[in-house]
VMD Tcl script that builds the backbone (N, CA, C; Angstrom):
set m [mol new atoms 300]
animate dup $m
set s [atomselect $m all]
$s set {name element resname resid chain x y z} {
  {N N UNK 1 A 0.849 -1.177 0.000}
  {CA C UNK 1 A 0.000 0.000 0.000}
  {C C UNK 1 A 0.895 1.240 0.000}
  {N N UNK 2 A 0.394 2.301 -0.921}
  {CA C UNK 2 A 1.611 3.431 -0.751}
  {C C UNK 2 A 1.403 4.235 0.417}
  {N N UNK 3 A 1.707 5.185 0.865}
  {CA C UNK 3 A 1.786 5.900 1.753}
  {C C UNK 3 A 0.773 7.145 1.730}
  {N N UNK 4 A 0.230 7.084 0.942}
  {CA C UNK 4 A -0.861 8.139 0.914}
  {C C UNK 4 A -2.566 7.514 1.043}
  {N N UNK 5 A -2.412 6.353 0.502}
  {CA C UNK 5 A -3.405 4.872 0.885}
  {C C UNK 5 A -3.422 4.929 2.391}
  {N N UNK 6 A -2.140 4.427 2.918}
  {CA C UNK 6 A -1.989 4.598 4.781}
  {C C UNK 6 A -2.418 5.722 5.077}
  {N N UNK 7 A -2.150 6.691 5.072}
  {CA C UNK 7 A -2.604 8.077 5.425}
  {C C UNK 7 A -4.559 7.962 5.360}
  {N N UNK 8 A -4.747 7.374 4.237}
  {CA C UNK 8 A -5.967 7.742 3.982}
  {C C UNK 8 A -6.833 6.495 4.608}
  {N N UNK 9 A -6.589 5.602 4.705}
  {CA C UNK 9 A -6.836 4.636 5.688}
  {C C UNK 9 A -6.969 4.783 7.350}
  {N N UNK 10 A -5.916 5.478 7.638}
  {CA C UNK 10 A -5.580 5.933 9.032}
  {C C UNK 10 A -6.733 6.922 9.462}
  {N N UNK 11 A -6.729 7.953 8.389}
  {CA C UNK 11 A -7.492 9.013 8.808}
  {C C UNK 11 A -9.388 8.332 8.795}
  {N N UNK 12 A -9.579 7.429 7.877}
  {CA C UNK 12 A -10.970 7.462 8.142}
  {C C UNK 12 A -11.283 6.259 8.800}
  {N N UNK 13 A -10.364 5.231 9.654}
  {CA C UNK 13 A -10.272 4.711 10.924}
  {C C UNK 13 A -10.525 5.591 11.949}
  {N N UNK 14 A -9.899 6.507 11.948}
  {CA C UNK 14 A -9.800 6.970 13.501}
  {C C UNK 14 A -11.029 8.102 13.006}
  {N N UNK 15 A -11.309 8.467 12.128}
  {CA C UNK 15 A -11.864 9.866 12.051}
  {C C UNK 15 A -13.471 9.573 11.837}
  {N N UNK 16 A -13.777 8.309 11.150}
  {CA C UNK 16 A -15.112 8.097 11.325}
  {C C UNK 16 A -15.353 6.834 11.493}
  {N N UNK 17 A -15.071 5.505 11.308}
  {CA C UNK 17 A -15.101 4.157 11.630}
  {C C UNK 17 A -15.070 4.019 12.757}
  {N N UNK 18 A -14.161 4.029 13.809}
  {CA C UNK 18 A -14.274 4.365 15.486}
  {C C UNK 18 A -14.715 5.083 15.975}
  {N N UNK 19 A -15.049 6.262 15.764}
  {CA C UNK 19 A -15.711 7.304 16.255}
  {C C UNK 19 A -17.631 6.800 15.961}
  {N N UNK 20 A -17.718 6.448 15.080}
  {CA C UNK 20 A -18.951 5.653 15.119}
  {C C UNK 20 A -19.521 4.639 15.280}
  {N N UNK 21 A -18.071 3.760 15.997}
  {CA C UNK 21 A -18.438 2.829 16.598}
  {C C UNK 21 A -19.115 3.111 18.319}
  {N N UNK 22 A -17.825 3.744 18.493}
  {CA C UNK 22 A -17.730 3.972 20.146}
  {C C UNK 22 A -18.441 4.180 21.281}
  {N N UNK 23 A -19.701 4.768 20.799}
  {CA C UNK 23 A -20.916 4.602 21.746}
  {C C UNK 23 A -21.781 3.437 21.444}
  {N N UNK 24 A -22.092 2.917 20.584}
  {CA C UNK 24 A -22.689 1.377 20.549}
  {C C UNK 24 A -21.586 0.509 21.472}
  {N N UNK 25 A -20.715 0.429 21.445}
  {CA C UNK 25 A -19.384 -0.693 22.012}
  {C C UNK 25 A -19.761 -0.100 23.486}
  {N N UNK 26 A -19.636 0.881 24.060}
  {CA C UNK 26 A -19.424 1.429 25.324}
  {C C UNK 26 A -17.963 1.933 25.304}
  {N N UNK 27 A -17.177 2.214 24.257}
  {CA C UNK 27 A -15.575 2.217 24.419}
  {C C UNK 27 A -15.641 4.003 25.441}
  {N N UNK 28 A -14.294 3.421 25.554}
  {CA C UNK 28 A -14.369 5.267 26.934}
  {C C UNK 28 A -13.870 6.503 26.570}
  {N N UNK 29 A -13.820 6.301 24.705}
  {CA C UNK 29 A -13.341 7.594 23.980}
  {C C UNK 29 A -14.282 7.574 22.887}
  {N N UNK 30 A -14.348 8.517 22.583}
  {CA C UNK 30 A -15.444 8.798 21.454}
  {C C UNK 30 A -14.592 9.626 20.488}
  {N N UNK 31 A -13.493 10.490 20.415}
  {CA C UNK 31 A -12.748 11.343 19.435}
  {C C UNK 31 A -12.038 11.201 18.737}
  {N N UNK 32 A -12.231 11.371 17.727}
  {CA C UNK 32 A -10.686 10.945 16.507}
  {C C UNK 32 A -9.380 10.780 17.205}
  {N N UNK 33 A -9.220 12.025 17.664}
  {CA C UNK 33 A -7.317 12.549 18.274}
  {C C UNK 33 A -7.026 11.368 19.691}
  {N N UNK 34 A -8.529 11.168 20.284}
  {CA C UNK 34 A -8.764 10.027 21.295}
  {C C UNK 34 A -8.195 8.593 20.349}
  {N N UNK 35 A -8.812 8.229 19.673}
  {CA C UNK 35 A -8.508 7.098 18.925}
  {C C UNK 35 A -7.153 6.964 18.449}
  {N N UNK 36 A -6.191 8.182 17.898}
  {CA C UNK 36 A -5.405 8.167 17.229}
  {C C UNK 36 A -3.952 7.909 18.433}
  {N N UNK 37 A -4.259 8.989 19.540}
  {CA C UNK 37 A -3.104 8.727 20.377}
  {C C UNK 37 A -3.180 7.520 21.247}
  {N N UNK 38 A -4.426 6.670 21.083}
  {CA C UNK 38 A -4.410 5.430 21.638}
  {C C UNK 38 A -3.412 4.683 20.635}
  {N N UNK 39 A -4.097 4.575 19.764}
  {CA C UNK 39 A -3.129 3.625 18.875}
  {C C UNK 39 A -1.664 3.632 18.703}
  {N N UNK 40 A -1.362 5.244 18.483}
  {CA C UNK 40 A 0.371 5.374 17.799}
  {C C UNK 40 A 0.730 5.621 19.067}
  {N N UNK 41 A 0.128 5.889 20.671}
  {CA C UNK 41 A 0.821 5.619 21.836}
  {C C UNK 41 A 0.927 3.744 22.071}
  {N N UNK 42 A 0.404 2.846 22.059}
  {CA C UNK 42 A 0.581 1.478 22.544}
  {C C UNK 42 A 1.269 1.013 21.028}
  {N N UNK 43 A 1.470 1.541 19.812}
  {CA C UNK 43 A 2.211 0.606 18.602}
  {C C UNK 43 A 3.843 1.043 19.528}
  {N N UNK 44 A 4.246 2.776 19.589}
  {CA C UNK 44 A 5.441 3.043 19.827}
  {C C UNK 44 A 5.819 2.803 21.114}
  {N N UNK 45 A 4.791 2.345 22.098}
  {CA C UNK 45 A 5.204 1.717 23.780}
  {C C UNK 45 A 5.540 2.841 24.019}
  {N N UNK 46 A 5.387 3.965 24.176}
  {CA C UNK 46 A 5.139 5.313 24.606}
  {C C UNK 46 A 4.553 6.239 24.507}
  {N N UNK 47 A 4.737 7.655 24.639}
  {CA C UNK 47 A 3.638 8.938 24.231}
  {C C UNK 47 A 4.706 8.607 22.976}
  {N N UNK 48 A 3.499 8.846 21.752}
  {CA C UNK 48 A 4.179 8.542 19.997}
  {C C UNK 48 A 4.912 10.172 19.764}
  {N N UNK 49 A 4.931 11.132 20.908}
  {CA C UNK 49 A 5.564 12.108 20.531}
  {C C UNK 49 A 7.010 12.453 20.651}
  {N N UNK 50 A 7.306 11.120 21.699}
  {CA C UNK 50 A 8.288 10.813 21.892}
  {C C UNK 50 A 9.304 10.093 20.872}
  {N N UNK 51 A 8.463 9.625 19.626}
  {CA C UNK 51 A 9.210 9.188 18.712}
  {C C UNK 51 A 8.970 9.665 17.156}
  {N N UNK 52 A 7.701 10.286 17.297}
  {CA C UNK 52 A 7.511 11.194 15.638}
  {C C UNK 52 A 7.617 12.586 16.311}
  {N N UNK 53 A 8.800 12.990 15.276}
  {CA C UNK 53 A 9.034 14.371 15.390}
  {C C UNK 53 A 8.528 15.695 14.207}
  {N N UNK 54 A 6.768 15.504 14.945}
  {CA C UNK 54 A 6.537 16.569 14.159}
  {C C UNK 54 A 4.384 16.073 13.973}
  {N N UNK 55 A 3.768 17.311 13.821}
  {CA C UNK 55 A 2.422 17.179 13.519}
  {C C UNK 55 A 1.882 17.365 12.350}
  {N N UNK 56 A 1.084 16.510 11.868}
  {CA C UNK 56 A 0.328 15.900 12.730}
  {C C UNK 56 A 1.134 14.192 12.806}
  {N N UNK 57 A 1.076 13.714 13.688}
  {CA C UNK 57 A 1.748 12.283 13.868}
  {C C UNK 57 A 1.586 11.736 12.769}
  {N N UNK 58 A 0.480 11.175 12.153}
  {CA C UNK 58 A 0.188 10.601 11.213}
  {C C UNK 58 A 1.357 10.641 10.016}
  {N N UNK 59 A 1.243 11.830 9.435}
  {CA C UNK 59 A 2.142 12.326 7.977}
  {C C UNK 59 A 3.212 12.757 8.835}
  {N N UNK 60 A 3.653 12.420 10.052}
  {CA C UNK 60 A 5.667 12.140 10.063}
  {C C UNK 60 A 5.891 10.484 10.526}
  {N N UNK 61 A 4.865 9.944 10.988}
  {CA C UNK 61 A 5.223 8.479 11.609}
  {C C UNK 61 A 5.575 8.018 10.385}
  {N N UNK 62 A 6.937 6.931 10.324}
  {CA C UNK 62 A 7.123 6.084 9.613}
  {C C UNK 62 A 5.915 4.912 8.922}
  {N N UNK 63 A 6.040 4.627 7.650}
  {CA C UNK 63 A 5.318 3.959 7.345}
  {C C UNK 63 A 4.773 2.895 8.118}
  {N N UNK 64 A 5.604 1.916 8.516}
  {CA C UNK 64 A 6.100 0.619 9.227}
  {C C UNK 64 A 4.747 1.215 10.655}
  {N N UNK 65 A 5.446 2.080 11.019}
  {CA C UNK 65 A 4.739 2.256 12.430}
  {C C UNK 65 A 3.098 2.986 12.347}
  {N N UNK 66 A 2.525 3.407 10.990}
  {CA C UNK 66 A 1.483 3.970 10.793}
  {C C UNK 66 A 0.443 2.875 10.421}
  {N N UNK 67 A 1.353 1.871 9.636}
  {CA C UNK 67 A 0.431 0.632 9.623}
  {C C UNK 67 A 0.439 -0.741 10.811}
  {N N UNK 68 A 1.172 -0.158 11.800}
  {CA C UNK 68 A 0.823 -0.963 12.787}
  {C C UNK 68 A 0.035 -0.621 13.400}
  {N N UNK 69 A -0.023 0.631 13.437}
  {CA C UNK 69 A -1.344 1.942 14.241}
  {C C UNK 69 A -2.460 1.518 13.511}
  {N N UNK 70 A -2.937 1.179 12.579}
  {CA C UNK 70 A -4.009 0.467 11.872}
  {C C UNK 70 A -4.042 -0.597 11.928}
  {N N UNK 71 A -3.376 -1.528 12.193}
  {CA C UNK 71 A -3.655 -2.407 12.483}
  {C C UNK 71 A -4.046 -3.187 13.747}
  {N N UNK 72 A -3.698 -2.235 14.560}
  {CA C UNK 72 A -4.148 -2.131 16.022}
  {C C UNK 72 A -5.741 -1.799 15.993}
  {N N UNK 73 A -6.016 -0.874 15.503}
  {CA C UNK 73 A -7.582 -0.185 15.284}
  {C C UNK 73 A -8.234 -1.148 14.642}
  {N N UNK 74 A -7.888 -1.752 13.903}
  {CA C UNK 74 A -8.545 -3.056 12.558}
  {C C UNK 74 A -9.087 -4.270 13.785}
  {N N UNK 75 A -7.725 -4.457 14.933}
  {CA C UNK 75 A -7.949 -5.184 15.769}
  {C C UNK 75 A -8.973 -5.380 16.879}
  {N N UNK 76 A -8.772 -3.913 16.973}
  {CA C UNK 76 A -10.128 -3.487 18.116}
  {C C UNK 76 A -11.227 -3.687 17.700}
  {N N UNK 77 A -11.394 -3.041 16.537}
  {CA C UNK 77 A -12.670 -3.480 16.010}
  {C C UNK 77 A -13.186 -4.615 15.790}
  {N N UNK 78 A -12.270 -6.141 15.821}
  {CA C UNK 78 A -12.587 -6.805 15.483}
  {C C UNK 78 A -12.846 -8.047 16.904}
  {N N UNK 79 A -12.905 -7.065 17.538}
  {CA C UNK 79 A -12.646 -7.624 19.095}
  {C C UNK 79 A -11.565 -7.953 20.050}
  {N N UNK 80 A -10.440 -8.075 19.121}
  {CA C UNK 80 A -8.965 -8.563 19.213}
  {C C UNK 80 A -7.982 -7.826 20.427}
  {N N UNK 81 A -8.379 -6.366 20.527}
  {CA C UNK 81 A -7.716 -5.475 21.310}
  {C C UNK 81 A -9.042 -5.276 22.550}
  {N N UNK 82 A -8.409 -4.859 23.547}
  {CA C UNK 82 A -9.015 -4.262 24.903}
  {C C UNK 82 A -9.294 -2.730 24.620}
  {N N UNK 83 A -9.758 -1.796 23.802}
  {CA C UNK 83 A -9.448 -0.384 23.962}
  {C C UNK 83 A -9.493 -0.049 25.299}
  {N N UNK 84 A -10.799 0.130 26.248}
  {CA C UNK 84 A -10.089 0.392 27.374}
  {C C UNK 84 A -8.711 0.415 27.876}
  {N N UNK 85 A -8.419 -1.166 27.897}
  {CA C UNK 85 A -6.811 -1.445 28.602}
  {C C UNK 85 A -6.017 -0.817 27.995}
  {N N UNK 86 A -5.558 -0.420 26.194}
  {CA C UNK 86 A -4.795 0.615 25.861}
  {C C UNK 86 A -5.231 2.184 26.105}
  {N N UNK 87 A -5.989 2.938 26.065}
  {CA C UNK 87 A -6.330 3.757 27.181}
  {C C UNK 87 A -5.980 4.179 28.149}
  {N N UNK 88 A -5.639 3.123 28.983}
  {CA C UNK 88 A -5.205 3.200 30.668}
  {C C UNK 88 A -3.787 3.564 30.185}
  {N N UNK 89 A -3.627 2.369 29.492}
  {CA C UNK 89 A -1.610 2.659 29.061}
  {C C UNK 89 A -1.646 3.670 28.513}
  {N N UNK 90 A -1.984 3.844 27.450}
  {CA C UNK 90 A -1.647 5.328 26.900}
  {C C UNK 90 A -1.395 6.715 27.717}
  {N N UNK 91 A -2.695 6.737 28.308}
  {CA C UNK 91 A -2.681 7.658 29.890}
  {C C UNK 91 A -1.955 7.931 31.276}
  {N N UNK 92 A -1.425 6.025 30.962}
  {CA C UNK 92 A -0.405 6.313 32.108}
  {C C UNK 92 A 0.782 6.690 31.730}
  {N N UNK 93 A 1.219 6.707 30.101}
  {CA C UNK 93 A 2.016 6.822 29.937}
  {C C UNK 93 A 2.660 9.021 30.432}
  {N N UNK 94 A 1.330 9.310 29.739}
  {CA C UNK 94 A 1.597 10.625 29.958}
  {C C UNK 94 A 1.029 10.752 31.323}
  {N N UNK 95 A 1.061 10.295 32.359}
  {CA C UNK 95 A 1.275 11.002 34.128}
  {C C UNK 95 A -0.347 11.223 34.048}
  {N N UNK 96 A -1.583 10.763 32.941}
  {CA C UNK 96 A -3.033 11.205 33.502}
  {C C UNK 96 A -3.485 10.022 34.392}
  {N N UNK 97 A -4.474 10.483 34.306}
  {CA C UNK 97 A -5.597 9.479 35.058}
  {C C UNK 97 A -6.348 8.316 34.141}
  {N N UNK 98 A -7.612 8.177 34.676}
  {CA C UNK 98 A -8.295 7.353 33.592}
  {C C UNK 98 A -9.581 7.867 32.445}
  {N N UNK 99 A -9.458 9.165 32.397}
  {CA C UNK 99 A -10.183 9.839 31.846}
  {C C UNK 99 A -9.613 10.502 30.571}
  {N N UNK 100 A -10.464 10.441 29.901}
  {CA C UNK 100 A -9.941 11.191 28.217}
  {C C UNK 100 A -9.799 12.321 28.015}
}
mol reanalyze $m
mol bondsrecalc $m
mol representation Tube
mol addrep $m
């Protein structure tokens, strides 16, 4: 897939596919930017700002790591992932709580 496919994949995962899932599921985020720093925070095992240098994450993350970020989301959706439990991680990563 080229890189503008990923991009465009990425964006209407997180931007309307999850976001219209998320209140039927009960998930504990409902927002694109919610969805997005879940994902590219638990693919990079940290805050993803810590490793893409530059905004929006998406169009600087490496390919490799933008389609693992989708593929994480592909997962959730498919029951495969906990969103909650990445959530918590994501959150703990940056010093919050359990709230979005």
């Amino acid at each position: 897939m080229d890189r503008h496919a990923l991009e465009q994949e990425w964006l209407h995962l997180t931007r309307v596919t999850m976001p219209g899932m998320a209140r039927d599921r009960g998930w504990p985020i409902v927002s694109d930017h919610c969805f997005q720093r879940v994902l590219l925070d638990n693919v990079a095992g940290q805050c993803w700002y810590a490793v893409v240098s530059g905004r929006p994450a998406y169009a600087h993350a490496d390919a490799a790591m933008l389609a693992r970020a989708v593929a994480l989301g592909k997962a959730v959706i498919a029951g495969g992932g906990d969103l909650a439990a990445l959530n918590r991680r994501s959150l703990a990563w940056r010093g919050k709580g359990t709230t979005s």
